[in-house]
N, C-alpha and C positions, 0 to 999 in steps of 0.2 A: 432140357438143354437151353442154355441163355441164349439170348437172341445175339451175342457178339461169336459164340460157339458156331451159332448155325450159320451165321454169314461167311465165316473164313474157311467152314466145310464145306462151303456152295461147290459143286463142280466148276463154275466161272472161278471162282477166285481160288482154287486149287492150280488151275490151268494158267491164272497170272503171273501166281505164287514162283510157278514152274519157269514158266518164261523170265519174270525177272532172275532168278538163281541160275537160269543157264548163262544169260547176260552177263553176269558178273563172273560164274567161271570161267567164260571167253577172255575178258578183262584178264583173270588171273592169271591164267594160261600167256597172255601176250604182254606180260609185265604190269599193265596199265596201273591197276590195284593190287594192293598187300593185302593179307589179313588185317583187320583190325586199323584201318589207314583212314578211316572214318569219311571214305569218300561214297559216292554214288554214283553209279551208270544213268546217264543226262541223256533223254533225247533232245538232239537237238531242234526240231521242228515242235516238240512239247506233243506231239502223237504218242501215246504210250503202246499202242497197238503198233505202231511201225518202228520194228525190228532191227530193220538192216544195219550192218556194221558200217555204213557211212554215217548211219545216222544217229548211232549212238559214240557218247564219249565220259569218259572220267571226271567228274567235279567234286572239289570238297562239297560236303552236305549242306553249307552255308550257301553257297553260291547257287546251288541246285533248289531250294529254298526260295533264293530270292526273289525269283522272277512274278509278276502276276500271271494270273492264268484267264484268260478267258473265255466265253462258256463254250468254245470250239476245243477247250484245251488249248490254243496257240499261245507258246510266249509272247509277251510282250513285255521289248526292252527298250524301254527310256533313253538308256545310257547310249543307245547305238545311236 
């Protein structure tokens, strides 16, 4: 098995896998996202582990993208 095989079959990232795809059929469900609308579910505190529908929202992929990350994961925006 290739080593990008076995990482995506880790039970952690099965379990990410899942959490992100519920996310987004939340999104689906309450209009936010299309099919195919080429946008992303954005946290907004850049925590990928916190969940909550306060804290998540809709961004095109570019904008979701943008931001630097740093090594806490927190955004960091300039522009604010």
């Amino acid at each position: 098995m290739s080593e990008y095989k076995k990482y995506h079959s880790s039970k952690k990232m099965k379990q990410e896998r899942a959490l992100r795809k519920k996310n987004r059929r939340s999104a689906l469900r309450k209009g936010l996202v299309k099919k195919g609308d080429e946008k992303h579910i954005d946290h907004k505190n850049g925590n990928p582990r916190d969940n909550r529908k306060t804290n998540l929202r809709a961004v095109p992929a570019s904008k979701n993208r943008s931001f630097k990350r740093t090594r806490t994961a927190r955004k960091v925006n300039k522009r604010a």
